[in-house]
N, C-alpha and C positions, 0 to 999 in steps of 0.2 A: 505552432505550439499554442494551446490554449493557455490561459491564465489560471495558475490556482485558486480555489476559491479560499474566502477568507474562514478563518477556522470559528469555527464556532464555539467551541468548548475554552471555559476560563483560563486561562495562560498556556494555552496552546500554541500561542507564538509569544516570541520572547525579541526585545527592542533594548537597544544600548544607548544610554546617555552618559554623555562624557559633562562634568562639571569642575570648576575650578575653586578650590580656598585659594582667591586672591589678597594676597599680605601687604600693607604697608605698616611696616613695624609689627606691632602688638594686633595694631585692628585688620578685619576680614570682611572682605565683601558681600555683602548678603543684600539679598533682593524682598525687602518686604510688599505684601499685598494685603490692602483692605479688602475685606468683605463684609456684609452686612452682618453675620454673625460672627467673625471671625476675622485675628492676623496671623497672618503666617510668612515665614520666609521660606527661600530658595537658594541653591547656591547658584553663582551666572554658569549657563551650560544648557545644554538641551537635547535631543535627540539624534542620532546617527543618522543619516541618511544612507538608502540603498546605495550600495559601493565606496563608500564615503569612508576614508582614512580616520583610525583613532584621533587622530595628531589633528588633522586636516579639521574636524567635524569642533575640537575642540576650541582652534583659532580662529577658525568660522563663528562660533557662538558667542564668547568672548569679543570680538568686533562688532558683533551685532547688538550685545545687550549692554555690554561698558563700553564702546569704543576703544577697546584694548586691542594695540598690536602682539601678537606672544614673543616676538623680536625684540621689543622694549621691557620685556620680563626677565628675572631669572627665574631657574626651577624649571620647571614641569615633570617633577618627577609623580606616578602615580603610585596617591596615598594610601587610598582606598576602596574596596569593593564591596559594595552592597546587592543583595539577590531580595529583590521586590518580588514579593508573592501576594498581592493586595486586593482584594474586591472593589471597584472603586464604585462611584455614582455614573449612571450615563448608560447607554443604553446596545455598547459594544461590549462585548465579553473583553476583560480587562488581562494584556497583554503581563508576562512575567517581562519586569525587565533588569537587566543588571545598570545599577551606577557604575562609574569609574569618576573616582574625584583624584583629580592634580592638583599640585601645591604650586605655586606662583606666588616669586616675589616682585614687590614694583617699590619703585622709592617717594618720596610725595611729592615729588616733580611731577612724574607721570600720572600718580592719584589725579591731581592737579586739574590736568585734560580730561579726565574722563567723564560717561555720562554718570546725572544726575538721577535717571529716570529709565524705566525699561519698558516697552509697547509690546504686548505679548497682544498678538492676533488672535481672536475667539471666533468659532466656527461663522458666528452672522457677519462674521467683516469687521466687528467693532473689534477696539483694545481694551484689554485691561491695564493701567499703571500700573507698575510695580515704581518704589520707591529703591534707589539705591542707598541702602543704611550700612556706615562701617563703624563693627561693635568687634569692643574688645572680645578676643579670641576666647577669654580666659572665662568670657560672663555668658556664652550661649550654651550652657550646659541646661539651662528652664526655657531657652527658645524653643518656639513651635517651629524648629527647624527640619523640612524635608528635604530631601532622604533626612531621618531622623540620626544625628552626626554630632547635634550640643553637645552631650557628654563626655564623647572620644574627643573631639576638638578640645572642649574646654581643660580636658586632663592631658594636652601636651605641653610637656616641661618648656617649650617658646617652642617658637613658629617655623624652625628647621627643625622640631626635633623627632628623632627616629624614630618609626614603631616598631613593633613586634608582628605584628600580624597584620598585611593588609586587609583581610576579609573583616568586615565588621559583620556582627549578628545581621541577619536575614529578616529582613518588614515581610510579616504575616500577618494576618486577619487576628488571629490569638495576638499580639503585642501590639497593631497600630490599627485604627480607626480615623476615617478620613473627615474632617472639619469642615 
C-alpha cells in the first residue's frame, strides 16, 4: 500500500487536541510563553496521535506537561469544543483542528507536586519554556488565551458549573490572528 500523500490545500486535513481547565479551587492551569513580541497562554494538552484514545492522548499530555496523574484528578468531563479554521505562519498548509477541553479537579495537595515549567520541543531540537501560571478562573476573560476560551471560562458561575452548549464559536481568519 503506498502512503498518502500530504494534502496540500489549507485545512484539508483536520488534527484533534485534547486539552485540560485544570482546577484547584478558583485558579486554572494555564501555561504561559514568552515571546519576543508577545505572551501568550495555552491550556496543558496537545495533540492526538494516530490511533490514540481521546482519554488515553489526554492523560498522556497532562503527565507530560504538569506531571498530573488524571487518577489523582476528579472530573474529566468534556467542556468544550472548538473547530479551528486558522491560517497560521509556517510554511505547511495549516491543518483544521477541533479542541476538546476537560474540566479537572485537583486539590492543593496535588497542585503541590506538580510541574513548575513546560518544555515544548521545537522542530531544531531546541525547547521553548512555557511557564506554569495559575490565575483565577474568573480574570482570563483579557488573557491571550488559545484556543481563545477567557471569556466563556471567565463567565462560569464557579468551576463545576454547567454549560449550555459545549460548542464554543469556531477560530477563523475573520475573528483570530495569530501573535
Amino acid at each position: 500500500m503506498t502512503p498518502t500523500p500530504e494534502p496540500t490545500a489549507p485545512f484539508s486535513r483536520i488534527k484533534i487536541r485534547t486539552g485540560a481547565l485544570v482546577f484547584c479551587g478558583n485558579d486554572v492551569a494555564l501555561i504561559r510563553r514568552e515571546r519576543a513580541d508577545s505572551t501568550h497562554y495555552t491550556l496543558p494538552g496537545g495533540n492526538v496521535e494516530h490511533g490514540e484514545d481521546l482519554v488515553a492522548a489526554l492523560a498522556r499530555e497532562l503527565a507530560e506537561e504538569l506531571g498530573l496523574v488524571v487518577d489523582h484528578a476528579d472530573g474529566g468531563d468534556l467542556l468544550w469544543v472548538i473547530d479551528q479554521r486558522v491560517t497560521r505562519p509556517g510554511p505547511t498548509p495549516p491543518p483544521r483542528k477541533l479542541h476538546l477541553i476537560y474540566r479537572l479537579h485537583i486539590t492543593p495537595g496535588i497542585r503541590a507536586t506538580l510541574a513548575e515549567q513546560e518544555l515544548d520541543e521545537l522542530p531544531d531540537g531546541s525547547h521553548e519554556v512555557g511557564v506554569i501560571d495559575w490565575v483565577d478562573y474568573r480574570e482570563t476573560a483579557d488573557l491571550p488565551v488559545f484556543p481563545p476560551i477567557g471569556p466563556a471560562l471567565a463567565a462560569l458561575a464557579d468551576p463545576y458549573a454547567a454549560v449550555g452548549d459545549t460548542a464554543l464559536a469556531a477560530v477563523t481568519d475573520e475573528n483570530y490572528t495569530w501573535v
